[in-house]
C-alpha positions in Angstrom: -47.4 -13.7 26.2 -44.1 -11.5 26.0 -41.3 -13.7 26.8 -38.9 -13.6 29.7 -36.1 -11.9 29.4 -33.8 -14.3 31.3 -32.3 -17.1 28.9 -32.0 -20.2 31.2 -29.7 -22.7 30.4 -31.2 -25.7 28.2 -29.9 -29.7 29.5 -27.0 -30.8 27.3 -29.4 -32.6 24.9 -31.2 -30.0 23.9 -28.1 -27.5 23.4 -27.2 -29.1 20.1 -30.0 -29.4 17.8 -29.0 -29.8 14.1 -31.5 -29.9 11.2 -30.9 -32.1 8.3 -29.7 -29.8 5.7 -25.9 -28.5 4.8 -24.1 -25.5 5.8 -25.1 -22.2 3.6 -23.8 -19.3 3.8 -26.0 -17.0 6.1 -26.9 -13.2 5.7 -25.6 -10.8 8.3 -28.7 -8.9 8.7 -30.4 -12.7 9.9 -27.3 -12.4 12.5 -28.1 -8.6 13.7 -31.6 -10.2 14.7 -30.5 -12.6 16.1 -28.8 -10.8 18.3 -31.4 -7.8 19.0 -33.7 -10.6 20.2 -31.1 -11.9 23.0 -30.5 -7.8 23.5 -34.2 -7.0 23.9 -35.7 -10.3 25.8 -38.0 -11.6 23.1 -39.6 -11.9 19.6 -42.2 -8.7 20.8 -39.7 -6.3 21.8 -37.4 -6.9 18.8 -40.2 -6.4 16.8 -41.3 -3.4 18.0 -37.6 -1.7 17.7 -37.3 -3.0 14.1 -41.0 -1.8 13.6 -41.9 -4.9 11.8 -44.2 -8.1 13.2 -43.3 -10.7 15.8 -43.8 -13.2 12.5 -41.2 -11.7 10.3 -38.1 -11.6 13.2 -39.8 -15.2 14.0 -39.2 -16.4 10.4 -35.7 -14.5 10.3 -34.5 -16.8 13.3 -35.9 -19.8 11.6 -34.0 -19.4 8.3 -30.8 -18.2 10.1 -31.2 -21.1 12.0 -31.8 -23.5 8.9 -28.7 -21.8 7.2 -26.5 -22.5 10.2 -28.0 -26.1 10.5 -28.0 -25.4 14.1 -31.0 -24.5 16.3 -30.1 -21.2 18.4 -32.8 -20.6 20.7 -35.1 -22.7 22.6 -38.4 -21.3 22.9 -41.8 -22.1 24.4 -44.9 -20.0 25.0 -43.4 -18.8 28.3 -39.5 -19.1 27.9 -36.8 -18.4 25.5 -33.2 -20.1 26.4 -30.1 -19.5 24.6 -28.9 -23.1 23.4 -25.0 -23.9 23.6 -24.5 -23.1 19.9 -26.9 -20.1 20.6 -24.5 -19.2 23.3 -21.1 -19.6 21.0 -22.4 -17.9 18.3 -23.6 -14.7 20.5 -19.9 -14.4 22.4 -18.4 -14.2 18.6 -20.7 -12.2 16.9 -20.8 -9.4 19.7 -17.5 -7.8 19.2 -18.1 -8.2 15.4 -20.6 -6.3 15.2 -19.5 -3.7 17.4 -16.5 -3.6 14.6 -19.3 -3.6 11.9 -21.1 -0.7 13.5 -17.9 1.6 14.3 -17.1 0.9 9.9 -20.5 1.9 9.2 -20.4 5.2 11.4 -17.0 5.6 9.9 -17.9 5.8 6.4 -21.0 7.5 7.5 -18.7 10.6 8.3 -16.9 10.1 5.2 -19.8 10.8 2.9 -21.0 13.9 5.4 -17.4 15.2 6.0 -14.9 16.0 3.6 -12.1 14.0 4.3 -9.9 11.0 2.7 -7.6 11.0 -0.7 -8.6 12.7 -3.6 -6.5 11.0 -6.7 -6.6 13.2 -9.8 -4.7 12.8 -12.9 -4.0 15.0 -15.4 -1.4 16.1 -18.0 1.5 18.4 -16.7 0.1 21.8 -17.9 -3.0 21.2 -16.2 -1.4 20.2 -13.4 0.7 23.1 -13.1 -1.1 25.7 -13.7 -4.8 24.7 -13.2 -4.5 22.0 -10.3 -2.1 22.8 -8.2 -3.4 26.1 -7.5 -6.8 24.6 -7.2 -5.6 22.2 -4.7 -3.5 24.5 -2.2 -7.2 26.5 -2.0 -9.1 23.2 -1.5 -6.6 21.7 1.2 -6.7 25.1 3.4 -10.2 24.8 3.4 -10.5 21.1 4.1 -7.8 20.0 6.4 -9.1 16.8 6.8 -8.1 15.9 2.9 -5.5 14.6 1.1 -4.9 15.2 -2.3 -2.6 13.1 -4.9 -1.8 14.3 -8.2 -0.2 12.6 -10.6 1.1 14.0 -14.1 0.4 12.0 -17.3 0.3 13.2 -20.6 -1.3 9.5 -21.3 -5.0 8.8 -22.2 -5.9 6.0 -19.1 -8.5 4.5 -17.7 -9.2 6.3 -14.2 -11.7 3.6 -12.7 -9.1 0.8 -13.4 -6.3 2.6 -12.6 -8.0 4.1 -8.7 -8.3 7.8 -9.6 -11.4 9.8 -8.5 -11.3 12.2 -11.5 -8.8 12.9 -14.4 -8.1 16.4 -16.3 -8.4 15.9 -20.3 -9.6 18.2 -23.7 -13.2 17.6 -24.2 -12.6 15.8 -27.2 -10.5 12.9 -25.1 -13.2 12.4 -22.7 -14.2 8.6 -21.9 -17.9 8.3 -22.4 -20.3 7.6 -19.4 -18.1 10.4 -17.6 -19.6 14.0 -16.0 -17.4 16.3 -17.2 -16.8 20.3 -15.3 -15.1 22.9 -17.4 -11.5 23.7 -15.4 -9.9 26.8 -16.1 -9.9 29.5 -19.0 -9.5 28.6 -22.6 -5.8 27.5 -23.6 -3.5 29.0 -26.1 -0.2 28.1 -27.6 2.9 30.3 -27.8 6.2 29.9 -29.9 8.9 31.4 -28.2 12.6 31.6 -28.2 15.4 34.4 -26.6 16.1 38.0 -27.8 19.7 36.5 -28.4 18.6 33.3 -30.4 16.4 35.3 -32.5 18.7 38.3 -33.2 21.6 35.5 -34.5 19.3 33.3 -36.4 16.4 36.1 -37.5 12.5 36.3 -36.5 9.6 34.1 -38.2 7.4 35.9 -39.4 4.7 32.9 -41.2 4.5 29.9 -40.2 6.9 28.5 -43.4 9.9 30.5 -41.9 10.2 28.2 -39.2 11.9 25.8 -41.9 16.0 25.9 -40.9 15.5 27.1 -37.6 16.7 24.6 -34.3 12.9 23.9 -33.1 13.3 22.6 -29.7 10.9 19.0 -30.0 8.7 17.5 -27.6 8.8 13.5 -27.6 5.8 12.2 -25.7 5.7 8.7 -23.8 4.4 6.7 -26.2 7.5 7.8 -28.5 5.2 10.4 -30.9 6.6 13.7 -31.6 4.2 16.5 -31.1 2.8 18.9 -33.8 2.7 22.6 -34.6 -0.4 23.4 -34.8 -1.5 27.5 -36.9 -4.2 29.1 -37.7 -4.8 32.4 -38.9 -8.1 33.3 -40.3 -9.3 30.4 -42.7 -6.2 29.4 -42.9 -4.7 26.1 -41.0 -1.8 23.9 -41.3 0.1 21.6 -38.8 3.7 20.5 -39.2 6.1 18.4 -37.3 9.2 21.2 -36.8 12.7 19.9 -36.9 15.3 20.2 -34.8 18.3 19.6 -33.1 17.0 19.0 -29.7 14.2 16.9 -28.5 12.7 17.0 -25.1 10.0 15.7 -22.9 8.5 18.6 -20.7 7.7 22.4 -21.2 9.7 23.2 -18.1 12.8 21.2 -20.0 11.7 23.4 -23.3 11.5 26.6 -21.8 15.1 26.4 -20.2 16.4 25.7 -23.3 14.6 28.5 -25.3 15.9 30.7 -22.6 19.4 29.1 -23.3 19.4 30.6 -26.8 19.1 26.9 -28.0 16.1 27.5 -30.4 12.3 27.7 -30.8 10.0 26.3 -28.1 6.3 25.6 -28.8 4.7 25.4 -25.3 1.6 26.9 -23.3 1.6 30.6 -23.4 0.6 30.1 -19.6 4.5 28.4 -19.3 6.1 31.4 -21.0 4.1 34.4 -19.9 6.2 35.6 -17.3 9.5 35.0 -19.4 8.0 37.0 -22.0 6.8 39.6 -19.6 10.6 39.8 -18.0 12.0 40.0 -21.5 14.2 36.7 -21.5 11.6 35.1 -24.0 10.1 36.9 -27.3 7.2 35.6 -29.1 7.0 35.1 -32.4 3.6 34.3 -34.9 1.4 35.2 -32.1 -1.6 36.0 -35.0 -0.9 32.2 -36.3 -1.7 30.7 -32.5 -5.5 28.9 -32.2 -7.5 29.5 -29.4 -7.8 25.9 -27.7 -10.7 24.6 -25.9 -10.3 24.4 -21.7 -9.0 21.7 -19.9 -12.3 19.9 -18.4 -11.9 18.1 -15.1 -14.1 14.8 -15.4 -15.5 11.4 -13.1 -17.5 8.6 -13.0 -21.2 9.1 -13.4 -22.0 7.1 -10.5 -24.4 8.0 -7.5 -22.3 7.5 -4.4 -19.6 10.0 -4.4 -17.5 10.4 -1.4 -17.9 13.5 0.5 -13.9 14.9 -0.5 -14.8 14.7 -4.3 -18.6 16.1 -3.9 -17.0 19.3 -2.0 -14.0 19.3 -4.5 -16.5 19.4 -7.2 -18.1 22.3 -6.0 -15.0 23.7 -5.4 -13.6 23.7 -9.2 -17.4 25.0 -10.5 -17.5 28.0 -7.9 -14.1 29.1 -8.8 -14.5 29.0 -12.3 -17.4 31.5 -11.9 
């Protein structure tokens, strides 16, 4: 017989029924039937909206019931009655999980809708000539995200360190990560000013470089970088000397422009000083072709929304 929907109250003896077993912590979806049963009238109708038996919401009640070490409901084959702790319970858990409900529909939208943070970090070139354009184009198209990203020239961990995706070579890629090529393949130039190179005369091999004012690059971790050539089967790599020693291409590039010496940066840095004739380059046939930058994440299934359409983003431009 279907219960009646109205909960009468119980006398004060039977309100308080407590089973002999301790406190346990309960499970929330035992607490979201408990409430559909007051919400629908009965074990039957609850039942039938969760599409599962009158014995399994029965048994749910009784082991929310034993976790609480409290007896909720009051039931007979003709009545169901909230008891007093029944009663408490109910007023509290209501509003909570209204709050549960609005989350869930919440982060529902967030995995439909683009929308959120997107943290990405990446060395400086990347950044500035890969990312940044790649990010204005994203951001027009969806409003609704943000997008953080931060220069490092350091190899980190981006799960520890809260990043959606990071920007490395292939060859510096963390294993377990999904990895999208980003942008075209990368070259080096070695370039200084008309001036600096009319004074001091023009390399022509890689050996020539010896007495000239390189302009060095210091990384964080207190490394100087290398001058990487390659010209036909031939390779070498040397550490240039030098009067001045910098962190940044943009800081390099000023300086070569200054007449102060020889700057090894990313052709994609100097291309328009070389184009307006305040830069020359020099052992262009010695610069190696460089692999592409490749934008890579976590290999993990549940991807917000932001990074999914990001994703796409990056692989349809690079078509």
């Amino acid at each position: 017989m279907t219960p009646s929907r109205r909960f009468d109250k119980t006398t004060k003896s039977d309100q308080v029924d407590r089973v002999e077993r301790p406190i346990v912590t309960v499970r929330l979806d035992h607490l979201e039937v408990f409430a559909l049963v007051v919400r629908t009238g009965g074990f039957r109708a609850a039942a039938a909206e969760r599409r599962v038996s009158s014995s399994v919401i029965s048994q749910t009640i009784r082991a929310l019931e034993q976790g609480l070490g409290l007896r909720l409901l009051n039931r007979t084959t003709r009545s169901m009655a909230l008891t007093e702790a029944g009663e408490r319970l109910l007023e509290r858990l209501r509003p909570a999980l209204d709050d549960i409900r609005s989350a869930l529909v919440d982060l529902d939208r967030l995995r439909e809708e683009p929308s959120g943070t997107l943290r990405i970090n990446a060395p400086g070139p990347a950044v500035d000539h890969i990312l940044c354009p790649l990010a204005f184009a994203f951001m027009n198209a969806h409003p609704a995200v943000k997008v953080e990203l931060v220069s490092d020239a350091a190899i980190v961990d981006i799960v520890e360190q809260g990043f959606d995706a990071g920007v490395r070579f292939g060859q510096q890629l963390q294993q377990d990560m999904i990895a999208v090529p980003l942008g075209r393949p990368l070259r080096y130039a070695i370039v200084a000013s008309p001036n600096y190179l009319r004074t001091r005369g023009r390399p022509h091999v890689p050996s020539d470089l010896i007495g000239h004012d390189c302009i060095r690059r210091r990384y964080p971790g207190g490394s100087l970088a290398a001058w990487a050539f390659e010209k036909g089967s031939e390779s070498l790599e040397i550490t240039p000397d030098g009067r001045l020693t910098l962190s940044s291409a943009h800081q390099e590039l000023q300086a070569a422009i200054a007449g102060q010496g020889i700057a090894h940066v990313f052709e994609d840095y100097a291309r328009t000083h070389i184009a307006d004739g305040s830069l020359d380059e020099v052992l262009a046939d010695w610069s190696p072709r460089l692999p592409s930058w490749f934008l890579y994440y976590p290999n993990k299934r549940h991807s917000s929304a932001a990074m999914r359409a990001f994703i796409d983003f990056v692989r349809q431009s690079s078509r």
